[in-house]
C-alpha positions in Angstrom: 23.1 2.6 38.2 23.9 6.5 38.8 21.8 8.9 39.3 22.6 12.5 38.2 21.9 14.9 35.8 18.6 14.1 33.7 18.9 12.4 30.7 17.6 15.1 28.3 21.1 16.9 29.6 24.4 17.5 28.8 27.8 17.9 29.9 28.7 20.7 28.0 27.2 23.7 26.1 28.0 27.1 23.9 25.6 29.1 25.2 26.1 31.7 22.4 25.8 29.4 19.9 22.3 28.4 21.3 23.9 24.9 21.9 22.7 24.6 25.7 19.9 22.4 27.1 18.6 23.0 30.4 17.5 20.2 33.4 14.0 19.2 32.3 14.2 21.1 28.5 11.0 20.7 27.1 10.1 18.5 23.1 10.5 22.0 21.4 13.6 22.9 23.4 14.9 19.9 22.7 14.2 19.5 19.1 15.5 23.3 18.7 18.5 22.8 20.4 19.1 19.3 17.9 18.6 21.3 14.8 20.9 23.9 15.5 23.9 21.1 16.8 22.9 19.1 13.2 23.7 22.6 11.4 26.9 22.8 13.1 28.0 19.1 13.1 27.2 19.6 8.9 30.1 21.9 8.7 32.0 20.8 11.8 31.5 17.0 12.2 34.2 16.9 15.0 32.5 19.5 17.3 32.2 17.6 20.8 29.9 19.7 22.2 27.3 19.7 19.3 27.6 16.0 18.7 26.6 15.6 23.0 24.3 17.7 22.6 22.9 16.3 19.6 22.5 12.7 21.1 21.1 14.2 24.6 18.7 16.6 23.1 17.1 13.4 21.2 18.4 10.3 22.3 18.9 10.9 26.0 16.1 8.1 27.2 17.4 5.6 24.3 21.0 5.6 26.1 19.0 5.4 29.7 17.3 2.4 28.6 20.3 0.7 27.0 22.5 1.6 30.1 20.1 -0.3 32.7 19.9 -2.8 30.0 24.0 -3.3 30.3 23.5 -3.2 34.2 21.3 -6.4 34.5 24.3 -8.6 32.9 28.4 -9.2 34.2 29.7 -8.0 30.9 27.4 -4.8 30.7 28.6 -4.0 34.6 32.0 -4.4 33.5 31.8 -1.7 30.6 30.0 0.8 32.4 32.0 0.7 35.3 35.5 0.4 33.7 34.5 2.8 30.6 36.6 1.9 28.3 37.7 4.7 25.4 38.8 4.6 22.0 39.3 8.8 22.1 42.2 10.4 20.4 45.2 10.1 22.6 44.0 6.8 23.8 44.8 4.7 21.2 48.5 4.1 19.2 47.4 4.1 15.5 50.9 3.4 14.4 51.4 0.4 16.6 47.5 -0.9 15.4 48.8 -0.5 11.8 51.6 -2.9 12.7 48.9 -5.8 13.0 48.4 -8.1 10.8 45.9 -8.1 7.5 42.7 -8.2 8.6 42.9 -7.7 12.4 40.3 -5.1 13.8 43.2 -2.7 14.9 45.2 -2.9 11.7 41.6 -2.2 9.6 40.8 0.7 12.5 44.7 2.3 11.8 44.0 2.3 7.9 40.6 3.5 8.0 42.1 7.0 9.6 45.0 7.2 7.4 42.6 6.6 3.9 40.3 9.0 5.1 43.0 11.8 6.4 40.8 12.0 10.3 41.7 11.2 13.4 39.8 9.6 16.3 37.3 11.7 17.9 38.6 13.6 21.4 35.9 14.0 24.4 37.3 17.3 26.4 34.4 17.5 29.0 33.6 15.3 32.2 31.4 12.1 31.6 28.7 12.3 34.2 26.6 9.3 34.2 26.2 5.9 32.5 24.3 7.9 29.3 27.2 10.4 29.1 29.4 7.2 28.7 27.5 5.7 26.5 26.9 9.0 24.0 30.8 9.0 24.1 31.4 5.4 23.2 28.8 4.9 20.5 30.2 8.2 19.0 34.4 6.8 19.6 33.2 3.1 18.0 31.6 5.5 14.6 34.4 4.6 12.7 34.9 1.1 13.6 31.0 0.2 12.8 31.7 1.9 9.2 34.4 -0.8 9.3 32.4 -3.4 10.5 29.1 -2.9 7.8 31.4 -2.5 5.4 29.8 1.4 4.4 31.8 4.0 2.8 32.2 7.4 3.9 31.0 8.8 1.3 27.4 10.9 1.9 25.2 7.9 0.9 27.2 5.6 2.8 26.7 7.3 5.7 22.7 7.4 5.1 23.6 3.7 5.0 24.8 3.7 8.5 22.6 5.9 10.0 20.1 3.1 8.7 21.4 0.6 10.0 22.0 2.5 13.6 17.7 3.0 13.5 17.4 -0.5 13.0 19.9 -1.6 16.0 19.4 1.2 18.2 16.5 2.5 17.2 18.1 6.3 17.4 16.0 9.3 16.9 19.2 11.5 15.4 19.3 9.0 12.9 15.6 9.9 12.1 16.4 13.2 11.7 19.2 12.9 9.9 18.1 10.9 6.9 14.9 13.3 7.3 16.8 15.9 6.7 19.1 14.4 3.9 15.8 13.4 1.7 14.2 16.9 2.4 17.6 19.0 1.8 20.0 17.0 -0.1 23.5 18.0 1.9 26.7 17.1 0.7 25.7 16.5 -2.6 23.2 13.7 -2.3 21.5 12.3 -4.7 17.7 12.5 -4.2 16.7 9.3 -1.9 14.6 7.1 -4.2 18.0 6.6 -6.0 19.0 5.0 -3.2 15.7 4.0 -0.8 16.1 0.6 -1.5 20.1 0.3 -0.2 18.7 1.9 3.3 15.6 -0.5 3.5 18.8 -3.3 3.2 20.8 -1.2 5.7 18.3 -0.8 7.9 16.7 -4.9 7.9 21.1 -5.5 8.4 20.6 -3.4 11.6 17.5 -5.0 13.0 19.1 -8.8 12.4 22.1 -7.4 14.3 23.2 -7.7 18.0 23.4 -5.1 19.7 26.1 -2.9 19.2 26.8 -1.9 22.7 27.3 -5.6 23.4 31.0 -5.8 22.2 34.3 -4.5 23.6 35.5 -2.8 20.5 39.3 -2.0 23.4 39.4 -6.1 23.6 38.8 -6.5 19.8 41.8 -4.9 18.4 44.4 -7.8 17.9 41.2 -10.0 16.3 40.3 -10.6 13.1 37.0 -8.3 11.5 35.5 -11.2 10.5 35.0 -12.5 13.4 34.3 -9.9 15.2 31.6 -9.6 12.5 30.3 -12.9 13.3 30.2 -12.1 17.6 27.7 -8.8 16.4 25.7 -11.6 14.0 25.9 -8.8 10.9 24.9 -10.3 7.9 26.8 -10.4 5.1 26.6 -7.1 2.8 25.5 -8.2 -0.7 27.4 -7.7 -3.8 26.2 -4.7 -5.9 26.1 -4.5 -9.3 28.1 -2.0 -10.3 26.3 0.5 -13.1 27.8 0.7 -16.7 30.6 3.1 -17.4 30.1 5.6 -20.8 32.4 4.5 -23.0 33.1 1.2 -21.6 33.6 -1.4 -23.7 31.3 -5.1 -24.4 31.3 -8.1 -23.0 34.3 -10.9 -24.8 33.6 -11.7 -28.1 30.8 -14.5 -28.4 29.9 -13.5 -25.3 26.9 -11.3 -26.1 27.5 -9.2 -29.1 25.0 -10.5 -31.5 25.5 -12.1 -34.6 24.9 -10.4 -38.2 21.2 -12.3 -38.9 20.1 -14.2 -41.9 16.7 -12.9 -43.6 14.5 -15.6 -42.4 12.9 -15.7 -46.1 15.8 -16.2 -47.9 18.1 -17.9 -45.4 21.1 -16.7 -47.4 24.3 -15.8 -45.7 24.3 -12.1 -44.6 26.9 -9.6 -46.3 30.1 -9.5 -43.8 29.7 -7.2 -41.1 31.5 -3.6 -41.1 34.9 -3.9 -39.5 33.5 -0.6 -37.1 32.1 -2.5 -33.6 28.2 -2.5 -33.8 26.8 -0.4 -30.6 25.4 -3.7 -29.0 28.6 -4.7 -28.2 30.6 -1.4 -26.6 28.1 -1.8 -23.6 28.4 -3.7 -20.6 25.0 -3.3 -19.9 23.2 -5.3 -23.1 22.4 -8.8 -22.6 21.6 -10.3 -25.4 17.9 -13.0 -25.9 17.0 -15.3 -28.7 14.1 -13.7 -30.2 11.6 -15.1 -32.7 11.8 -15.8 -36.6 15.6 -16.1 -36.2 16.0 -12.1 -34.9 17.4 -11.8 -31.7 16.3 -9.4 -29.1 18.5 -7.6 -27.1 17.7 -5.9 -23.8 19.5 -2.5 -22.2 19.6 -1.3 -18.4 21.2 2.6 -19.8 19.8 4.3 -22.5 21.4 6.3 -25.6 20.0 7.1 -29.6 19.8 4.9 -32.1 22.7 3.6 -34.0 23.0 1.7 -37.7 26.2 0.0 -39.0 27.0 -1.2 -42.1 24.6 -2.6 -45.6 22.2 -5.1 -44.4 22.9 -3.5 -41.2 21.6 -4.7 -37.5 19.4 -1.2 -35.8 19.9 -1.0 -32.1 17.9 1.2 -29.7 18.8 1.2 -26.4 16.0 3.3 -25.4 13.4 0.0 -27.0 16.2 -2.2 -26.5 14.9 -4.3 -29.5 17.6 -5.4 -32.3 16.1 -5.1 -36.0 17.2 -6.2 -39.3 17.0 -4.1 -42.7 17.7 -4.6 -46.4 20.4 -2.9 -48.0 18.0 -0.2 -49.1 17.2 0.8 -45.4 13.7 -0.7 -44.6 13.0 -1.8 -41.5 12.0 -5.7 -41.3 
């Protein structure tokens, strides 16, 4: 391994700025100097010298201790000694987009174009095996969004900043979702509405290799899934999407429920109104035999509470109980 500048370092700073750390920068220097690169990444999230910064100022002895992890084994010498990039410049996004469906290089070409950015650039001198690897993790961003299968959208990045604590065990991504539950950037929502998806995220990263152990260069012309498969990352569950206003019920005789029969008289019930009753424009009723011949129906969204029609069925979403009344109105 090389020797060199200390690990709580950097390449590069803007000393005006306050982005500089010093040789041997104390936990409040340190911590200081990570806040302000996190303010300027926020507006600026392809500043080079904030986002080294950034990972040195917090991270600097996590990189140390997976770079003399990658030096004890052939493949790990081979990628810190050949340091492969994936900067801007270094890769031919049109030629990667010529690949077929599913390749790593044709998903990495479309991934740029969908989100209108380009691949990261890296203008300073790479010192040491942690400069490297603070460059590399930060080049491969993009592809590991590919790889989980996160969006780019702010909670799917909460997602992957998860799942990077869980593999990694990174402190910026600490400090991150700290600072997204205690400040709500980019429009967040607050983060028990979505707790449980980084608690999934973050058990995805843990059950993960590594993901320093692959050569994302030697990966291109293969397929995602199996690249995938070489990192072991499970399989992201299917969500269930939430109901749309407006959106109509499931097929007829699917769910909507019957008119019901007055379980004294058993008499046929007047025809329905031709107007749809309300449990049936909603995706999200789903409909249970209830007793004395009613049936029960039970609602994830909620709304006021609708009638339709003589003899007609009552429907709160908010009770999510279905009631039958006579034609005069009362309740049964």
């Amino acid at each position: 391994m090389q020797s060199g500048a200390s690990e709580f370092s950097s390449p590069v700073s803007r000393a005006s700025e306050g982005l500089h750390l010093p040789e041997g920068a104390s936990l409040l220097r340190r911590l200081t100097v990570a806040a302000r690169a996190l303010r300027v990444l926020e507006k600026h999230p392809d500043d080079p010298v904030a986002a080294a910064l950034l990972n040195a100022a917090l991270d600097g002895h996590i990189y140390r201790h997976h770079a003399q992890r990658l030096s004890t084994t052939g493949f790990g010498r081979t990628l810190l000694a050949e340091r492969p990039t994936l900067q801007k410049g270094s890769v031919d996004l049109q030629a990667l987009g010529q690949l077929p469906e599913g390749t790593v290089g044709r998903a990495f070409a479309e991934y740029f174009v969908q989100n209108k950015i380009e691949p990261f650039s890296t203008p300073y001198v790479i010192r040491n095996e942690v400069d490297y690897l603070i460059k590399w993790y930060r080049e491969t961003h993009d592809l590991h969004h590919v790889l989980t299968g996160y969006a780019t959208d702010a909670v799917g990045e909460m997602e992957l900043q998860a799942f990077a604590l869980g593999n990694m065990g990174f402190r910026v991504s600490v400090m991150i979702l700290c600072v997204a539950a205690l400040l709500r950037p980019h429009d967040l929502p607050p983060m028990w509405k979505y707790w449980a998806r980084l608690k999934v995220a973050y058990r995805r990263g843990k059950a993960s290799k590594n993901l320093f152990d692959v050569r994302y260069d030697q990966a291109l012309e293969g397929t995602v899934e199996a690249l995938r498969q070489a990192l072991r990352i499970p399989a992201l569950a299917a969500r269930r999407r939430p109901s749309r206003a407006g959106s109509r019920g499931p097929p007829p005789g699917d769910c909507a429920p019957p008119r019901l029969r007055s379980p004294a008289s058993r008499t046929p019930a007047p025809a329905s109104s031709s107007r749809p009753s309300a449990c049936s424009q909603s995706r999200a009723w789903a409909c249970r035999p209830g007793r004395s011949g009613r049936r029960r129906v039970r609602a994830t969204s909620r709304s006021s509470r609708t009638t339709s029609g003589p003899g007609r069925t009552w429907c709160s979403r908010s009770s999510g109980i279905t009631r039958q009344t006579s034609s005069s109105g009362a309740r049964r």
